[in-house]
C-alpha positions as CSV (number, residue, x, y, z in Angstrom):
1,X,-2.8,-84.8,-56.9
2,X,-2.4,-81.8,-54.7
3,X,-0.4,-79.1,-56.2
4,X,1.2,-78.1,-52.7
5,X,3.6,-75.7,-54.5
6,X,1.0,-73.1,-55.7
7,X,-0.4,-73.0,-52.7
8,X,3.0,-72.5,-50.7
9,X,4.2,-69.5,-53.1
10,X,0.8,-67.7,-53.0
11,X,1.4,-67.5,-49.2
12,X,4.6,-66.5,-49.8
13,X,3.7,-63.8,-52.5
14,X,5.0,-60.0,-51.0
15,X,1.9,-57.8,-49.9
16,X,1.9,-54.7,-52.3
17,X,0.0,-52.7,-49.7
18,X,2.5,-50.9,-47.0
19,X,0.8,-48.2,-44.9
20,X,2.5,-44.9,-45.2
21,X,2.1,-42.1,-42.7
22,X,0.4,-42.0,-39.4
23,X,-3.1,-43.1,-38.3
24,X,-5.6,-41.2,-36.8
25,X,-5.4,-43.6,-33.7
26,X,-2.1,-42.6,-33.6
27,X,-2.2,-39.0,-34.1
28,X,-4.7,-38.6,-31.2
29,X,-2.9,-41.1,-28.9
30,X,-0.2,-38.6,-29.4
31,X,-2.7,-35.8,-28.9
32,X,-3.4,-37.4,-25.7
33,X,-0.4,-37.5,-24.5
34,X,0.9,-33.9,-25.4
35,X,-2.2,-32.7,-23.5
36,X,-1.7,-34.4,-20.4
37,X,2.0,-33.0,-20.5
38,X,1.0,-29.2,-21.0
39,X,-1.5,-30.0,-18.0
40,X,1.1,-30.8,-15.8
41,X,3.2,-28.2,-16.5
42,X,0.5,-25.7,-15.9
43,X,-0.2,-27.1,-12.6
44,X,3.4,-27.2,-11.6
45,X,3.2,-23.0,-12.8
46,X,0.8,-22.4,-10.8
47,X,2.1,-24.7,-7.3
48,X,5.2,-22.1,-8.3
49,X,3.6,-19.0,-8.3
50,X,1.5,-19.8,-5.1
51,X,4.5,-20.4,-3.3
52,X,6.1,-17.4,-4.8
53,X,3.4,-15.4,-3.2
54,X,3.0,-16.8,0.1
55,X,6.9,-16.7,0.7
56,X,7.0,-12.7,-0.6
57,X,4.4,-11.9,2.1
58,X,6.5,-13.8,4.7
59,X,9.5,-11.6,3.9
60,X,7.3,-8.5,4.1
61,X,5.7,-9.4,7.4
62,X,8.8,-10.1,8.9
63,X,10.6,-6.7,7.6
64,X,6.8,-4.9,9.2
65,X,7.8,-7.0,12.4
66,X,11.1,-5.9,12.5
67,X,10.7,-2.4,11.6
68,X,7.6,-2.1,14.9
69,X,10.8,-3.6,17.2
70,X,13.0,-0.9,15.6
71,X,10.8,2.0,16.8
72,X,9.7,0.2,20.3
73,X,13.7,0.1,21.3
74,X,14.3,3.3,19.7
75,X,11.4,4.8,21.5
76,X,12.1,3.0,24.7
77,X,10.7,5.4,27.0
78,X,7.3,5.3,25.3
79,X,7.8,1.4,25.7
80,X,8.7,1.7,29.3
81,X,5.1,3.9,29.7
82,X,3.3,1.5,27.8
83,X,2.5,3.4,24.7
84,X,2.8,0.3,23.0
85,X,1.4,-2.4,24.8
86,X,-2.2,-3.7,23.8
87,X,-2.2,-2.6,19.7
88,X,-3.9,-3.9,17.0
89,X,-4.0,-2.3,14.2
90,X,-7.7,-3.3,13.9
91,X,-8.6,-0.3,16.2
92,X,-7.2,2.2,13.8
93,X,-8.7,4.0,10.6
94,X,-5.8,4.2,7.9
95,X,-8.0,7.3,6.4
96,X,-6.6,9.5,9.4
97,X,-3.5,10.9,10.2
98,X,-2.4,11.2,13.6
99,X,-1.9,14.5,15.0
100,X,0.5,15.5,15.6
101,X,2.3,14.0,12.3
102,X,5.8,12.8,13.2
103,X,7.6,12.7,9.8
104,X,8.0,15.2,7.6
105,X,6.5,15.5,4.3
106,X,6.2,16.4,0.5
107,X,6.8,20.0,-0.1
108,X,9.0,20.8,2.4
109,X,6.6,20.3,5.8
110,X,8.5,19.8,8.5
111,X,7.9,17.4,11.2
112,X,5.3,18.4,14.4
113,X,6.8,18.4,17.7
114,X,5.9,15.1,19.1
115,X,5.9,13.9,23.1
116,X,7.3,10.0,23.4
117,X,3.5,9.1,23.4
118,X,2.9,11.1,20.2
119,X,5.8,9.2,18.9
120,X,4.6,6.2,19.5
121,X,1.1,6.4,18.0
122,X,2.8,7.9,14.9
123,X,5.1,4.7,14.8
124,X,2.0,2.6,15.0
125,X,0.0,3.7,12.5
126,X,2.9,4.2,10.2
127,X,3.9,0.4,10.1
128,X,0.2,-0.4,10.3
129,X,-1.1,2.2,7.5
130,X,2.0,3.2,5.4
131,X,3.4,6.4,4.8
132,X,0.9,9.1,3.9
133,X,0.9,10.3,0.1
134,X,-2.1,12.3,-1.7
135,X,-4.0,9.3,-2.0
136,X,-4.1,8.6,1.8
137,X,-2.1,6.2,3.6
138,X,-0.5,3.2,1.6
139,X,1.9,0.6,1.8
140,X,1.6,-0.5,5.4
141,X,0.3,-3.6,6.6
142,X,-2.9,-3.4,6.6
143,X,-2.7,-2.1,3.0
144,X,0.3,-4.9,1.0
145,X,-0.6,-8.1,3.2
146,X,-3.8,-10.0,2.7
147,X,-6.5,-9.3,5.4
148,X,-2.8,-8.2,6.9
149,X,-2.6,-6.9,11.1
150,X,-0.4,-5.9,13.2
151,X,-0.6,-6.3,17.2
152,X,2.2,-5.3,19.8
153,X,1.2,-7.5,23.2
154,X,3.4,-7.0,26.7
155,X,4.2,-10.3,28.1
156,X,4.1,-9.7,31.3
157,X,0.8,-9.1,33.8
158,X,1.0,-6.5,34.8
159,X,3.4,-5.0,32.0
160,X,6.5,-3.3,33.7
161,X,9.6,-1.2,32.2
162,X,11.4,-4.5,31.9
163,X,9.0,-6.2,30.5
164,X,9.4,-8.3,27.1
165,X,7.0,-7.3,24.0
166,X,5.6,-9.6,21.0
167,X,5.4,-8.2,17.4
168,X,3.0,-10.1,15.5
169,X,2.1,-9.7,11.9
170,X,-0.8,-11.8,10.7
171,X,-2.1,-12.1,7.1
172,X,-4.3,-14.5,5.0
173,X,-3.1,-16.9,2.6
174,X,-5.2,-19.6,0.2
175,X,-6.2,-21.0,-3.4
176,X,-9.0,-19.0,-3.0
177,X,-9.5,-15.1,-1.8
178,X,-13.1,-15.3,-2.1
179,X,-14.0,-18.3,0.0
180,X,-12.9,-18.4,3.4
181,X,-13.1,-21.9,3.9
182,X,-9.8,-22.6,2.0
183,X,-8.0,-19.7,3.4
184,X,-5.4,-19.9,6.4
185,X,-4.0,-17.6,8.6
186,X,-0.4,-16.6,8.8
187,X,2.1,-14.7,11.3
188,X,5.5,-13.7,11.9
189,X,6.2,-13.1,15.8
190,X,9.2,-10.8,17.0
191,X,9.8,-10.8,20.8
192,X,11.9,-7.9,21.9
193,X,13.1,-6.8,25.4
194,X,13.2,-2.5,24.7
């Protein structure tokens, strides 16, 4: 005869061994896990910050824009002689002033005498350039926007005194500063009747 009943309760006997703590499966699944979170996050930092960037040198090519239509319709008889027309600020050497210099400066210098055309020149290379300190001209264009120009274009052939003029600030955005490939151009455009 078959004891059936000793076999049944060893089956039935509680298991003494319970597990307690975590695995190292589980621990690195975990692990896993965590990392790929913190990855994301970093990327999303970084889409951020790019963004950040590109939409601060908007706002500063656009105030550059606005400020060269500020001194074309204040200066409008410069703009009426064409004083204006045809700039870019690739034709000019931020390491010069102009003469004469329009603005006063440190130490009590007054301002030169300047003729419209003067005037003109000076407003140029100030948006373009900066204002000139004692290390040379800084925080123009060409000096706070990446690869950043300025041109001033009449849009009219031939350009007349009631002709309309284009402000455009241009500067170079991308993941990369060093490989051109991956960057893009950029510009803000102002049209202004002076």
């Amino acid at each position: 005869m078959i004891n059936h009943r000793k076999n049944y309760r060893r089956n039935l006997a509680p298991v003494h061994s319970r597990q307690s703590g975590l695995g190292i499966v589980e621990v690195l699944v975990a692990l896993i896990v965590v990392s790929f979170g913190v990855l994301g996050m970093a990327s999303l930092q970084l889409t951020g910050m790019k963004h950040s960037s590109g939409g601060f040198n908007r706002s500063k090519a656009l105030l550059y824009a606005q400020s060269t239509a500020t001194r074309i319709r204040l200066n409008s008889i410069a703009a009426d002689d064409q004083n204006y027309a045809g700039f870019n600020s690739d034709s000019i050497s931020c390491d010069v002033a102009p003469a004469p210099f329009c603005q006063a400066r440190a130490n009590n210098v007054p301002a030169d005498s300047c003729t419209t055309a003067q005037l003109a020149a000076f407003d140029l290379f100030s948006v373009s350039c900066g204002d000139l300190g004692s290390n040379g001209a800084e925080k123009g264009v060409v000096g706070t926007l990446p690869n950043g120009a300025l041109a001033v274009t009449c849009l009219a052939t031939p350009c007349t005194p009631d002709s309309a003029y284009q402000v455009t600030v241009s500067w170079s955005e991308g993941r990369s500063r060093t490989n051109t490939d991956e960057m893009t151009t950029r510009r803000v455009q102002v049209r202004l009747r002076p």
